[in-house]
Rosetta silent file (secondary structure, phi, psi, omega in degrees, C-alpha in Angstrom):
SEQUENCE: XXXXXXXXXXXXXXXXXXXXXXXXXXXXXXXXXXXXXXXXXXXXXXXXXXXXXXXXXXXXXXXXXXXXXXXXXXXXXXXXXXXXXXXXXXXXXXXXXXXXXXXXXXXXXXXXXXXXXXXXXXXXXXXXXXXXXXXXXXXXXXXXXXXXXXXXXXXXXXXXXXXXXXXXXXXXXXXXXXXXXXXXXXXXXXXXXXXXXXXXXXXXXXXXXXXXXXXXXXXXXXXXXXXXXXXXXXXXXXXXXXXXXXXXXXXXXXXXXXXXXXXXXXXXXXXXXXXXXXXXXXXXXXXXXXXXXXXXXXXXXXXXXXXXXXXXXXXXXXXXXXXXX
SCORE:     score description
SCORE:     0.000 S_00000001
   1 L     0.000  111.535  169.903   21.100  -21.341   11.893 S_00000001
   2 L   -34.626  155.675 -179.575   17.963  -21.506    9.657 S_00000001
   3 H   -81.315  -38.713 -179.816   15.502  -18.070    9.251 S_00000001
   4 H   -55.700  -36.876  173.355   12.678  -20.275   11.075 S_00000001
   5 H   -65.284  -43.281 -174.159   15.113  -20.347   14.043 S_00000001
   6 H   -67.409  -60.186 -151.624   16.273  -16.637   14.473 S_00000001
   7 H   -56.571  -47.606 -173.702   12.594  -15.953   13.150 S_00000001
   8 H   -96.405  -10.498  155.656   10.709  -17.632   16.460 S_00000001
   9 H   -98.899   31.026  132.179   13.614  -16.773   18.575 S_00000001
  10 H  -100.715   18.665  152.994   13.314  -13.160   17.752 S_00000001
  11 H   -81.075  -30.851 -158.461    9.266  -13.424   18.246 S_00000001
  12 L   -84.305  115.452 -157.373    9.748  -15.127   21.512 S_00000001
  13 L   100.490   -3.122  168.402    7.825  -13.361   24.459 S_00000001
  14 L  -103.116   50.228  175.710    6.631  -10.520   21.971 S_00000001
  15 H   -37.141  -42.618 -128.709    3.252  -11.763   21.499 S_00000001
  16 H  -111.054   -8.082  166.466    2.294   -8.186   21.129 S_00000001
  17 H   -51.938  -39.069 -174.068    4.466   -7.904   17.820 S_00000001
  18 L   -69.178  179.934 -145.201    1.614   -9.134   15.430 S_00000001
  19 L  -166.088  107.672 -156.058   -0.028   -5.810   15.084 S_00000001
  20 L   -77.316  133.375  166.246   -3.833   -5.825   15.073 S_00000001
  21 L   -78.425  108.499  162.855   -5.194   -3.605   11.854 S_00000001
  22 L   -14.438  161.062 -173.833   -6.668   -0.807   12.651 S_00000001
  23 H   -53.710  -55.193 -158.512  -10.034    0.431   12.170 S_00000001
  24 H   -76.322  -91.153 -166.162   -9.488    2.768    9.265 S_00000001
  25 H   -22.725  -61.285 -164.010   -7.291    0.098    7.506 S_00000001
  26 H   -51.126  -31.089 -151.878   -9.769   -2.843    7.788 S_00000001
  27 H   -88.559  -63.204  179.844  -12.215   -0.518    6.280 S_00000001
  28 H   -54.449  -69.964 -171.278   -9.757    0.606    3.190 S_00000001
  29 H   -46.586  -55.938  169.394   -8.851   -2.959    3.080 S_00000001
  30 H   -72.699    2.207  174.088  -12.350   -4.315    2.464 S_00000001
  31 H   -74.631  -40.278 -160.894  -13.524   -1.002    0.633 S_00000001
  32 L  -113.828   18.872 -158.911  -11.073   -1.652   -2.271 S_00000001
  33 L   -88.193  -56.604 -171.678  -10.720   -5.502   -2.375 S_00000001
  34 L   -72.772  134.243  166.990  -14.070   -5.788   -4.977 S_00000001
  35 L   118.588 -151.993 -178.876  -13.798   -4.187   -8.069 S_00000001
  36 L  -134.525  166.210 -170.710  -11.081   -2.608  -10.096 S_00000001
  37 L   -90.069  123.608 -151.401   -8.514    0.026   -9.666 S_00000001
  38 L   -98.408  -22.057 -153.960  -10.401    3.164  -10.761 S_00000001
  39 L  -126.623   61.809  163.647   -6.917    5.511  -10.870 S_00000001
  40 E   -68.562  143.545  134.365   -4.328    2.643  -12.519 S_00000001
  41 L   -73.061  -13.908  166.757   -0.758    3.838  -12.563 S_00000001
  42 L  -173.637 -142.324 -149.451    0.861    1.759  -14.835 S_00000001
  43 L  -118.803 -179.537 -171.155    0.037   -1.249  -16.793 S_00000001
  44 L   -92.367  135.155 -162.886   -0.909   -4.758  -15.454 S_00000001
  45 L   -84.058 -174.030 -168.500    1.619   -6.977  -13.897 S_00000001
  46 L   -85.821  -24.398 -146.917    2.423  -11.045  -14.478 S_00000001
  47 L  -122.127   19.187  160.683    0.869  -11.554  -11.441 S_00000001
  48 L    90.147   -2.338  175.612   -2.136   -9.520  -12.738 S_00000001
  49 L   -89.296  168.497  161.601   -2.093   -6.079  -10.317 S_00000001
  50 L  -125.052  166.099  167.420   -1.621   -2.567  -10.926 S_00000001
  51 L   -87.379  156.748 -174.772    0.016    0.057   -8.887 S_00000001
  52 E  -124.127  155.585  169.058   -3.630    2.118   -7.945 S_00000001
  53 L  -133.075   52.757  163.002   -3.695    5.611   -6.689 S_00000001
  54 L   -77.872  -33.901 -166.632   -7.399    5.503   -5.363 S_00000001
  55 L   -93.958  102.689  171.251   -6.322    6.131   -1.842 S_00000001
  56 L   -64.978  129.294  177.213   -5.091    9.671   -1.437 S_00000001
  57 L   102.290    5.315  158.375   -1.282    9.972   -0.495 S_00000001
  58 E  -138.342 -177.220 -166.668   -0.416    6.437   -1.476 S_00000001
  59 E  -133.809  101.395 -176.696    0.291    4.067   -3.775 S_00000001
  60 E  -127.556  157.489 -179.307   -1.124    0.112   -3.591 S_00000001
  61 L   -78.761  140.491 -173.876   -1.287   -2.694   -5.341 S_00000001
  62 L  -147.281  103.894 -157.333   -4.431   -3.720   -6.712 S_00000001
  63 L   -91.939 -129.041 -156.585   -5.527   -6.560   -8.456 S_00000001
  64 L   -95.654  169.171  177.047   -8.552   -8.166  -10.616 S_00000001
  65 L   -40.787  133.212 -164.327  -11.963   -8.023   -8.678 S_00000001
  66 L    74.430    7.944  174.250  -11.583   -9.573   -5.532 S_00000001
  67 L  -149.277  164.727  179.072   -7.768   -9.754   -5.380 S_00000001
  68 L  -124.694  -88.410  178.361   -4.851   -7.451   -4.290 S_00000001
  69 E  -158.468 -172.721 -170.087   -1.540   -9.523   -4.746 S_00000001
  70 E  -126.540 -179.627 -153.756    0.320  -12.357   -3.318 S_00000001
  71 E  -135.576   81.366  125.810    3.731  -12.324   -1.670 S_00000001
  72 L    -1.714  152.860  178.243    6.917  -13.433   -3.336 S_00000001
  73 L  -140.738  131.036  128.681   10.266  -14.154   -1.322 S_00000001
  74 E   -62.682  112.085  164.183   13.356  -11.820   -1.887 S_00000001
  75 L  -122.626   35.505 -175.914   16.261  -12.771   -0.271 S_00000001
  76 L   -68.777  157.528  175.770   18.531   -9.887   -2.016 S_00000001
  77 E   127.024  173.688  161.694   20.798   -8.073   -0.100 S_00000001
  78 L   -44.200  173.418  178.836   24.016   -9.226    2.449 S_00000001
  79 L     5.316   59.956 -165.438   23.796  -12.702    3.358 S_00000001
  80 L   -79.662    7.285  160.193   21.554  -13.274    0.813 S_00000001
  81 L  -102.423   27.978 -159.663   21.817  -17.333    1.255 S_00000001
  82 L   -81.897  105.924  153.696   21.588  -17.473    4.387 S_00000001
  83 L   125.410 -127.230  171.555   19.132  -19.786    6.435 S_00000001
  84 H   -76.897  -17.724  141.365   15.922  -20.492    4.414 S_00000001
  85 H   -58.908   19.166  167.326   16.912  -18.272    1.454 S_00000001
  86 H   -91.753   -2.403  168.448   19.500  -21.027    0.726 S_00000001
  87 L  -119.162   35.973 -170.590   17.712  -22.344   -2.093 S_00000001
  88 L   -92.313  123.515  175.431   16.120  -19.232   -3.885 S_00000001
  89 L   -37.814  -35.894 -172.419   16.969  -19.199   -7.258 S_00000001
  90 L  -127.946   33.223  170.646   17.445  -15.595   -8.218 S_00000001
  91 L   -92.069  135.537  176.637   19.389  -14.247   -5.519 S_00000001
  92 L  -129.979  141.711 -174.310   21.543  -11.213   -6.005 S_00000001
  93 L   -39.619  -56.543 -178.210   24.284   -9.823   -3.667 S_00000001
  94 L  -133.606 -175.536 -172.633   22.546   -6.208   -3.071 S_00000001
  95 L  -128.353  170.658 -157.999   19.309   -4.145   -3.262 S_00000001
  96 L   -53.589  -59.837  172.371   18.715   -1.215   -5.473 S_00000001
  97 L  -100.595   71.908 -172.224   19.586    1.442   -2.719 S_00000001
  98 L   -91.750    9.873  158.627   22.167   -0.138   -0.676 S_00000001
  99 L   -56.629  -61.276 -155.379   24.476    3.719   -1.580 S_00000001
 100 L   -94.769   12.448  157.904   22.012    5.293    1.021 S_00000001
 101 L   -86.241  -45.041  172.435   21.880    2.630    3.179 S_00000001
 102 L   -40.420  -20.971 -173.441   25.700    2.081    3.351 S_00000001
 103 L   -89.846  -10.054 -160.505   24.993    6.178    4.969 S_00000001
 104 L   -98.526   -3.405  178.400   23.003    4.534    7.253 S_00000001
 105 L   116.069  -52.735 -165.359   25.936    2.355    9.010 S_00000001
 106 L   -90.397  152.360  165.730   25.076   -1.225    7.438 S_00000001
 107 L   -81.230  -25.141  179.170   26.545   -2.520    4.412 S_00000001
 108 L  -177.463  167.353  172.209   23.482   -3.352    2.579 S_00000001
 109 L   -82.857  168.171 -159.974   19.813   -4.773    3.947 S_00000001
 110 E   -90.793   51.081 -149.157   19.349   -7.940    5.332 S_00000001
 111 L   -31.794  -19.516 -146.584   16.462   -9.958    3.683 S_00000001
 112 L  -104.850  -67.115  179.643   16.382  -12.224    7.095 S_00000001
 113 L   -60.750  -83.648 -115.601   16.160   -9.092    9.373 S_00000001
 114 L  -104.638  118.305  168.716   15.045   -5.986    7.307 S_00000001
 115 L  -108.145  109.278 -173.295   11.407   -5.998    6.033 S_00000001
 116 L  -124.711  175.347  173.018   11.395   -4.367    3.289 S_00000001
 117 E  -112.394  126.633 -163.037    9.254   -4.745   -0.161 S_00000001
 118 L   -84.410  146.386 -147.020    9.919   -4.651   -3.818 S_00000001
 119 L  -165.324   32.782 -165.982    8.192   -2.213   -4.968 S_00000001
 120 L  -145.768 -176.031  176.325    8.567   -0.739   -9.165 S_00000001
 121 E  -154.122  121.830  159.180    7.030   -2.613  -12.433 S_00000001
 122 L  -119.926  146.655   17.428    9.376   -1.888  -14.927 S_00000001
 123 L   -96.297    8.700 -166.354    9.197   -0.412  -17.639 S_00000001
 124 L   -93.142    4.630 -161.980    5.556    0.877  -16.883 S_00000001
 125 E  -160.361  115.714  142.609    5.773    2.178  -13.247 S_00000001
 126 L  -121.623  147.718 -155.107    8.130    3.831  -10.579 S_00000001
 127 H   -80.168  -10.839 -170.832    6.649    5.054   -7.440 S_00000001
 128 H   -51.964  -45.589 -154.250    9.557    7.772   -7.508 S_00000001
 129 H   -54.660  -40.592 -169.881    7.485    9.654  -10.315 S_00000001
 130 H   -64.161  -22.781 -154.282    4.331    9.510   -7.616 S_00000001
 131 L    77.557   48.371  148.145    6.748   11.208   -4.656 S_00000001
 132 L  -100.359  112.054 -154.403    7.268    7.861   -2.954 S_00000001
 133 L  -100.345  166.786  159.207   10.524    7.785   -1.820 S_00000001
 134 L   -29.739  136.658 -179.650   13.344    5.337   -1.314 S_00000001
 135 L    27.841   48.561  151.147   13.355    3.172    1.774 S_00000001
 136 E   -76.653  165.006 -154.659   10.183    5.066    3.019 S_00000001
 137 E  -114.558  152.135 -167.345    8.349    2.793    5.473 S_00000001
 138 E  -144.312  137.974  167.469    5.028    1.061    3.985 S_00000001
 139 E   -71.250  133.531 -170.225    2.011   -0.969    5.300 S_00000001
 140 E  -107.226   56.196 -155.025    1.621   -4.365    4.559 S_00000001
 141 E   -91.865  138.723 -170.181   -1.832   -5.968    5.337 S_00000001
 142 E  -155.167  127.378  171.914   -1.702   -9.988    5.509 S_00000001
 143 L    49.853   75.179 -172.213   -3.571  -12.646    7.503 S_00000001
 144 L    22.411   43.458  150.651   -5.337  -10.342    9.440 S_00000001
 145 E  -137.408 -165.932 -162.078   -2.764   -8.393   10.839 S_00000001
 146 E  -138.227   91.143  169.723   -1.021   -5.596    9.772 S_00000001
 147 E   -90.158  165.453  175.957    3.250   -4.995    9.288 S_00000001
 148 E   -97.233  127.491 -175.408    5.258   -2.332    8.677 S_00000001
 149 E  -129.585 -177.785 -176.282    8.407   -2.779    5.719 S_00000001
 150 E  -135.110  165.620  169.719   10.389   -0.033    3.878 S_00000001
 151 L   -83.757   76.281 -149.889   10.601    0.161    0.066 S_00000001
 152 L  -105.916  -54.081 -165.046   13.814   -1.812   -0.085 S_00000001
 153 L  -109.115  160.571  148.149   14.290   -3.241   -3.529 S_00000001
 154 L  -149.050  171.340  178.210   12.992   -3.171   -6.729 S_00000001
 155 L   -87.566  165.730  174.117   12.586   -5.508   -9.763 S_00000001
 156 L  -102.878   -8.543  171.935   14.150   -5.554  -13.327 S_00000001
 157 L   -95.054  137.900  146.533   10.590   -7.823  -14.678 S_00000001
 158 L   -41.525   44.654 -155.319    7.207   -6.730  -14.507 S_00000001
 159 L  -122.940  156.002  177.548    6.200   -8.819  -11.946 S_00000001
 160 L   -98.757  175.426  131.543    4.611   -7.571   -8.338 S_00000001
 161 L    90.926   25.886 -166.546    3.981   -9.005   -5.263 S_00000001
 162 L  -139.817  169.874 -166.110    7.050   -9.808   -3.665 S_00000001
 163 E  -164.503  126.824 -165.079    9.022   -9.312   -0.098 S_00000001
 164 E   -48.583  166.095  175.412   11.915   -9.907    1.853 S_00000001
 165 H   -63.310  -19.053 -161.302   11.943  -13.352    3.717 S_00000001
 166 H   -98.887  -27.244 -171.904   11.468  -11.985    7.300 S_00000001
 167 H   -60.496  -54.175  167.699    8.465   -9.708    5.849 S_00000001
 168 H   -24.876  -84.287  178.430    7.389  -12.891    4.269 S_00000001
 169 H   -39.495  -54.315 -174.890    7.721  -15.119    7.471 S_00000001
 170 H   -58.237  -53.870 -170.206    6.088  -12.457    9.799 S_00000001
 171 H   -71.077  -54.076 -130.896    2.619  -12.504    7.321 S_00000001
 172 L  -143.925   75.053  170.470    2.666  -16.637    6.827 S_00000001
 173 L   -73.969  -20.733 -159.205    4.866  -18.267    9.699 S_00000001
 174 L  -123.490   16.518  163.816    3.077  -21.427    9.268 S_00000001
 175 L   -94.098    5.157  175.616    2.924  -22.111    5.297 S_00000001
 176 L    55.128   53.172  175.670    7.269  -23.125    5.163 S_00000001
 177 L   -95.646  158.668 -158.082    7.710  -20.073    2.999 S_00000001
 178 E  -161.778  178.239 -177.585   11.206  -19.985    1.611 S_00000001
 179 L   -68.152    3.205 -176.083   13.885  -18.817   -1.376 S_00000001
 180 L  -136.800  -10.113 -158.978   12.109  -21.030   -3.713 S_00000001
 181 E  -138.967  138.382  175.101    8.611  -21.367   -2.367 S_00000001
 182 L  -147.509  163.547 -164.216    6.388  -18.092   -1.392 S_00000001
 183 E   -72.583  117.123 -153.024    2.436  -17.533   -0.664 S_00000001
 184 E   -86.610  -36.444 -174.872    0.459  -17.703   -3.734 S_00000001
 185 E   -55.229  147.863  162.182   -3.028  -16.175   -2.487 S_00000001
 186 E   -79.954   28.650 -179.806   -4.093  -12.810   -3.530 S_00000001
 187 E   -86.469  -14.472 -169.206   -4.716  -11.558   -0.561 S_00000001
 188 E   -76.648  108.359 -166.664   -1.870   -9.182    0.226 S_00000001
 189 L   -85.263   80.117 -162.338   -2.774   -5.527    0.461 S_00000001
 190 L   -95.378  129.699 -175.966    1.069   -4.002    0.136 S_00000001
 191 E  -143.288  116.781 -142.217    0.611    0.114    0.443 S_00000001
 192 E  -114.986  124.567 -163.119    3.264    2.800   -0.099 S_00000001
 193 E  -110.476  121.279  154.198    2.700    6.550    1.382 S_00000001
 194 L   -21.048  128.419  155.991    3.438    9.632   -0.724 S_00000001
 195 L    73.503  177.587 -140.192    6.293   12.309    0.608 S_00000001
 196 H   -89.716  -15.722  172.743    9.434   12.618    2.925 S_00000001
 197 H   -95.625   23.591  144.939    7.602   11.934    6.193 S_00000001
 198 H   -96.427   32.650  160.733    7.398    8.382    5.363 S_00000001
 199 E  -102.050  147.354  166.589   10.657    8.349    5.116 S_00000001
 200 L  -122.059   15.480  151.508   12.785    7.661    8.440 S_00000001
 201 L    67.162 -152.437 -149.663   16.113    8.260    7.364 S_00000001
 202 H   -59.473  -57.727  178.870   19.185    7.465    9.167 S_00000001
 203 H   -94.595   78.765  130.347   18.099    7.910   12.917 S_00000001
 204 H  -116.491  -21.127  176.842   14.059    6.905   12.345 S_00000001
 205 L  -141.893 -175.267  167.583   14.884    3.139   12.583 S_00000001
 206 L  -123.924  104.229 -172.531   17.344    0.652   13.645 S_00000001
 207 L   -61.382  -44.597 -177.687   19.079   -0.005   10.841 S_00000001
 208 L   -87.441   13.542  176.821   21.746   -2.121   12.670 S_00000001
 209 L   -42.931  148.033  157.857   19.005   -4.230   14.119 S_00000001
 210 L  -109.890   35.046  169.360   20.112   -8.383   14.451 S_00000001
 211 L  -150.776  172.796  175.075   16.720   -9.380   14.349 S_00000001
 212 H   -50.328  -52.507  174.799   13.353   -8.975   12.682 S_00000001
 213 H   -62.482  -21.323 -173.340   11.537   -7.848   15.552 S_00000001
 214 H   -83.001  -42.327  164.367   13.965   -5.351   16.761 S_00000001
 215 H   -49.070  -88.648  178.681   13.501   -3.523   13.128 S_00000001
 216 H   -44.723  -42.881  178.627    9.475   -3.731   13.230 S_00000001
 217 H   -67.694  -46.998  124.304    9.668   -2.265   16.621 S_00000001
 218 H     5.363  -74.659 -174.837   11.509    0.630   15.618 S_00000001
 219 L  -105.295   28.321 -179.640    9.306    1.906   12.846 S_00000001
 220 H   -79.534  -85.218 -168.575    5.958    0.591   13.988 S_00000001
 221 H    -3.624  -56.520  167.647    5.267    4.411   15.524 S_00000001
 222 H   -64.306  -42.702  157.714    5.738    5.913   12.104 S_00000001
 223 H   -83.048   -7.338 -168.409    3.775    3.334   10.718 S_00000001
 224 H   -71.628   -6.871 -150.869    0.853    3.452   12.856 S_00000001
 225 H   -88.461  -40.702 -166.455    1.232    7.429   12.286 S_00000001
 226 H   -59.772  -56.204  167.378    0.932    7.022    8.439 S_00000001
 227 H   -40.133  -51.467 -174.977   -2.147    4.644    8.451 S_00000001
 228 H   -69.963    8.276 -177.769   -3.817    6.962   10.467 S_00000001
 229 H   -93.033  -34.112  170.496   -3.410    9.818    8.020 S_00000001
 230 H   -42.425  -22.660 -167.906   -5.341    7.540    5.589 S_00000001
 231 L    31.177 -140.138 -150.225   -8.332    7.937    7.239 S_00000001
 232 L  -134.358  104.169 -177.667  -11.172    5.724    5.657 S_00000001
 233 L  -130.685  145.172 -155.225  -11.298    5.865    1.850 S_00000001
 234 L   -69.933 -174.070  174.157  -14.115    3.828   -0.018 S_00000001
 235 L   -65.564  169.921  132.852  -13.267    1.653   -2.946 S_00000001
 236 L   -53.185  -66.355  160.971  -13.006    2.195   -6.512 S_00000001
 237 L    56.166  170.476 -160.192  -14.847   -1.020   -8.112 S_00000001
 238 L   -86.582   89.974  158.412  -14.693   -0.890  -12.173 S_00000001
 239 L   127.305  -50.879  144.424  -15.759    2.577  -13.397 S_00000001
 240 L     6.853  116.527 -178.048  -15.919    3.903   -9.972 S_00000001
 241 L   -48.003  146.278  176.359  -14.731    7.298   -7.975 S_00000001
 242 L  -108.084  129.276  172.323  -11.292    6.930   -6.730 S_00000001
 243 L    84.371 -173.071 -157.223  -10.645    7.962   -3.188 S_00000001
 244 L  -101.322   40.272 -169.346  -13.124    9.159   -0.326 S_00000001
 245 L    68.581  162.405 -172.645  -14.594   12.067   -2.031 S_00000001
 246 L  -128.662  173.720 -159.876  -14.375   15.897   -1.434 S_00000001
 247 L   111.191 -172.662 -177.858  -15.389   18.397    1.081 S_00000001
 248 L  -123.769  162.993  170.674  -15.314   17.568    5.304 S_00000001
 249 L  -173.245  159.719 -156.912  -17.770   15.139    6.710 S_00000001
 250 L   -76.634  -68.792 -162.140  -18.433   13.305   10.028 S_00000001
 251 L  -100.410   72.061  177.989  -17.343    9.923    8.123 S_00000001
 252 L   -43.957  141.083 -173.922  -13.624   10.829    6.332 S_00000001
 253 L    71.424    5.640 -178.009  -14.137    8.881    2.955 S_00000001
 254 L  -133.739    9.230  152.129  -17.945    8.784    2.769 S_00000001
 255 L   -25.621  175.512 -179.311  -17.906   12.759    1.978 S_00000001
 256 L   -44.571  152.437  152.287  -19.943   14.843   -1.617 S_00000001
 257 L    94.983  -37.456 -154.164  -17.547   12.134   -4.538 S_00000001
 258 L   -92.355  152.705  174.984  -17.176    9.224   -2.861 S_00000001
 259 L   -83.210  150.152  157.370  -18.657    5.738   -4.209 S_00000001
 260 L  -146.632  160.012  171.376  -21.376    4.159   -2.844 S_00000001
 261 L   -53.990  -97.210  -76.763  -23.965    1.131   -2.753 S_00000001
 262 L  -159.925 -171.556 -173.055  -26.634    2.444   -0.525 S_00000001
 263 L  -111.169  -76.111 -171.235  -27.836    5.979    1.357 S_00000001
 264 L   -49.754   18.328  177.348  -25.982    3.769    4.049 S_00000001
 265 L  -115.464   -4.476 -169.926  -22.310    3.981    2.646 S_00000001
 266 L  -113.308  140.693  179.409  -22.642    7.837    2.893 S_00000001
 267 L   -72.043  176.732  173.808  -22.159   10.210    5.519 S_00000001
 268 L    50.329 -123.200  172.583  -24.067   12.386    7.239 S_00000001
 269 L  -106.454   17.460  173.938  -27.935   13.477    5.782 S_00000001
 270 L   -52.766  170.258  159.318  -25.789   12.536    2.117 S_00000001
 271 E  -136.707  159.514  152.873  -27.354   10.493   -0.090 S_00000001
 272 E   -82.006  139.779 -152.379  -26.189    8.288   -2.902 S_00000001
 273 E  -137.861  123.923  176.317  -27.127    9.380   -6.325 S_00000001
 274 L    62.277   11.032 -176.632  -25.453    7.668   -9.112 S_00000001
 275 L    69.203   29.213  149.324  -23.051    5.949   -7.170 S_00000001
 276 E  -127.768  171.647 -171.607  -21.674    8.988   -5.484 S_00000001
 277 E   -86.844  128.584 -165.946  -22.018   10.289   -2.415 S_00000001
 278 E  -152.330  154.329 -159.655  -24.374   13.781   -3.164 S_00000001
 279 L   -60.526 -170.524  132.711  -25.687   16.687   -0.823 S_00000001
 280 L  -118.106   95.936 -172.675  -29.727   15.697   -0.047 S_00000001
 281 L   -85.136   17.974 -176.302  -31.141   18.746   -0.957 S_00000001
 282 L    29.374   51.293  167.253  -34.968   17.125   -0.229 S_00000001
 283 L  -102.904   81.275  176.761  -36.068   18.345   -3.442 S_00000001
 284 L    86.176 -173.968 -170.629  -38.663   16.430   -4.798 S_00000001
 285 L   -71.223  164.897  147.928  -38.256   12.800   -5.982 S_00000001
 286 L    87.692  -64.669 -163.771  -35.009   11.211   -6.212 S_00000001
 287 L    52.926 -153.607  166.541  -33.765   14.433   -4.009 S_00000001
 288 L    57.266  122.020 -169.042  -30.234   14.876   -3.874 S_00000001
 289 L   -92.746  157.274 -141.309  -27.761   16.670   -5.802 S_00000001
 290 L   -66.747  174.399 -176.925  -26.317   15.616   -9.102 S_00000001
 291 L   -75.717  137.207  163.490  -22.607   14.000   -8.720 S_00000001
 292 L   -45.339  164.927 -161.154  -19.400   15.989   -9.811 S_00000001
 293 L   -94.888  171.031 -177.788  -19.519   15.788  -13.212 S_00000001
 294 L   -78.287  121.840  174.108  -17.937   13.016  -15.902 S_00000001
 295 L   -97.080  177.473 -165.157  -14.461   14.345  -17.600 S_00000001
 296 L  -110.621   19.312 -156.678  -12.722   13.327  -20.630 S_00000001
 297 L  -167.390   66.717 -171.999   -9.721   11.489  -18.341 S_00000001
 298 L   -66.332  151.279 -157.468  -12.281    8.807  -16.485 S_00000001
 299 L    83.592  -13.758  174.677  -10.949    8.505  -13.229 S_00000001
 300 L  -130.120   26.079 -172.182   -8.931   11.538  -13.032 S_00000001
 301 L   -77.636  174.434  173.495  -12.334   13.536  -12.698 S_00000001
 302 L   -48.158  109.533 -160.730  -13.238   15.807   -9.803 S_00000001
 303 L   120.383  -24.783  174.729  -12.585   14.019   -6.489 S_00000001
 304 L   -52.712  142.950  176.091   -9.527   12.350   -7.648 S_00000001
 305 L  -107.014  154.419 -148.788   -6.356   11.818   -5.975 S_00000001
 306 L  -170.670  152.626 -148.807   -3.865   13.517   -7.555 S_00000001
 307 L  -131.684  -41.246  167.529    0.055   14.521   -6.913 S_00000001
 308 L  -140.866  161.354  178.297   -0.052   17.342   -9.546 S_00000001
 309 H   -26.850  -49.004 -154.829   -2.156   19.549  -12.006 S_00000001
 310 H   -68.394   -4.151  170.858   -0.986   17.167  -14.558 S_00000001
 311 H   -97.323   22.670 -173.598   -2.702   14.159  -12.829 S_00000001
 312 L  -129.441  144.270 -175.689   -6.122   15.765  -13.278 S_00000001
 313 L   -59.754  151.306  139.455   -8.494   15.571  -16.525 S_00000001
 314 L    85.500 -163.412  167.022   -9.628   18.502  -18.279 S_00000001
 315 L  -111.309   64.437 -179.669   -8.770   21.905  -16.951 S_00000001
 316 L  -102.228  163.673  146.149   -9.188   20.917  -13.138 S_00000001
 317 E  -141.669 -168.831 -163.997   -6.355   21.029  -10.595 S_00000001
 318 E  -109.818   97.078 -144.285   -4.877   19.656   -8.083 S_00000001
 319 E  -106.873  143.404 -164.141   -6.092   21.303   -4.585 S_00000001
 320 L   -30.349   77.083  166.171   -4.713   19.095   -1.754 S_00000001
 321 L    97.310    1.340  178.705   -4.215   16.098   -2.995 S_00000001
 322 E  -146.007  124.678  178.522   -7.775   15.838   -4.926 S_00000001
 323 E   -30.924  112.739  170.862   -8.622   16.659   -8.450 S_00000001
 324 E  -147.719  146.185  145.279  -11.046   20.113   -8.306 S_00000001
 325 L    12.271    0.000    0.000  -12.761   22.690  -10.220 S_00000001
């Protein structure tokens, strides 16, 4: 039976599967689409991304102004020829952690069922180094909506951008993506969350699902839980603060650090001064107070998302999860 078959009969009567993106998402998504990745993690891919760490607590890909990445078809794994993965070219038998899946009951993941995402650059980037763990579960935004995958594979090439077939199918049902042919647009927003409660281990999903839908239903809870820890964090753009600034404010991600356009991109009585987000201390012209200050590590300045000391410029460190004083 073909993956188009299984694929609309395990959609059919779950209208409610496609997964509307959230507020907070749509916002990150069109916050960090223009520009450049102000925090790269590792060097630039074939298919022209970096991994970015602008968003604190995750890790996404992010490509040249105006693009994120495009979506590849995997079909590694058990029964990797099966259905529309019968012509892919580069199919191999298992994915990088099918040992701790094998704990999980299954022999290895399914490309046709299991959405998971490739997810390294080698040799410049593994998300392990970041705290992003194995088969943790990670947001996917595509064609206006928004799925949930795991961190199932990785590559042995530099190359991005890629996804099992059902992940694949789920974003693009109606381009006749396949083991040879996969969605070319730069549009795909793929985003991988930081520490062990993205992970859902043995009992967090159903691993022994036999369909796509049965899987995504399973770990949608966890992901909707994850997004919402993202809260709203502005863009980067080339040169640009990474992440939503620091301090508390009415508008998470428009806080003291964060870039902005406008007055309007900032919360509260803030104002923007230099293309941060700054106190308005009504003093005089101009008002406003000056912007943390410019480091010797651009990009890893005050305000920064950050995993450890050692990801912050200078002699700053790294106070939960953002580069400080």
């Amino acid at each position: 039976m073909r993956t188009s078959i299984l694929f609309a009969a395990a959609t059919a009567g779950t209208g409610s599967l496609a997964y509307t993106i959230p507020a907070n998402l749509q916002a990150i998504y069109n916050a960090h689409k223009a520009g450049t990745c102000a925090t790269p993690l590792s060097g630039t891919s074939s298919s022209g991304a970096v991994f970015c760490g602008d968003i604190p607590n995750a890790i996404f890909l992010k490509g040249s102004n105006g693009n994120y990445d495009n979506m590849d078809v995997d079909c590694d794994g058990s029964d990797d020829k099966a259905g529309d993965c019968s012509n892919d070219p580069t199919g191999y038998g298992e994915t990088a952690f099918k040992d701790t899946v094998q704990s999980y009951g299954i022999s290895d993941l399914n490309a046709n069922i299991h959405p998971y995402v490739v997810f390294n650059e080698p040799p410049f980037f593994n998300p392990e180094q970041y705290g992003m763990k194995p088969l943790s579960v990670m947001a996917v935004v595509c064609n206006d909506q928004v799925w949930y995958g795991i961190w199932g594979d990785t590559n042995t090439e530099p190359t991005t951008g890629e996804a099992a077939i059902s992940l694949a199918q789920l974003c693009f049902p109606n381009e006749g993506l396949n083991g040879d042919f996969g969605h070319g647009t730069k549009d795909v927003l793929y985003i991988g969350f930081v520490g062990d409660e993205a992970v859902p281990g043995k009992n967090g999903a159903n691993w022994k699902a036999t369909n796509v839908s049965a899987f995504e239903a399973s770990i949608k809870a966890l992901g909707d839980s994850l997004v919402q820890s993202l809260g709203t964090s502005s863009g980067g753009g080339s040169g640009g603060g990474s992440g939503g600034g620091s301090g508390t404010c009415s508008w998470e991600g428009h806080c003291i650090g964060a870039s902005c356009g406008s007055d309007d991109d900032c919360s509260d009585d803030f104002v923007c001064s230099n293309g941060k987000c700054a106190s308005n201390s009504g003093s005089g012209s101009g008002g406003g107070t000056a912007p943390p200050p410019t480091c010797s590590w651009e990009g890893h300045c005050i305000g920064a998302s950050c995993g450890s000391d050692d990801d912050c410029s200078d002699n700053y460190v790294c106070s939960n999860g953002k580069c400080a004083a």
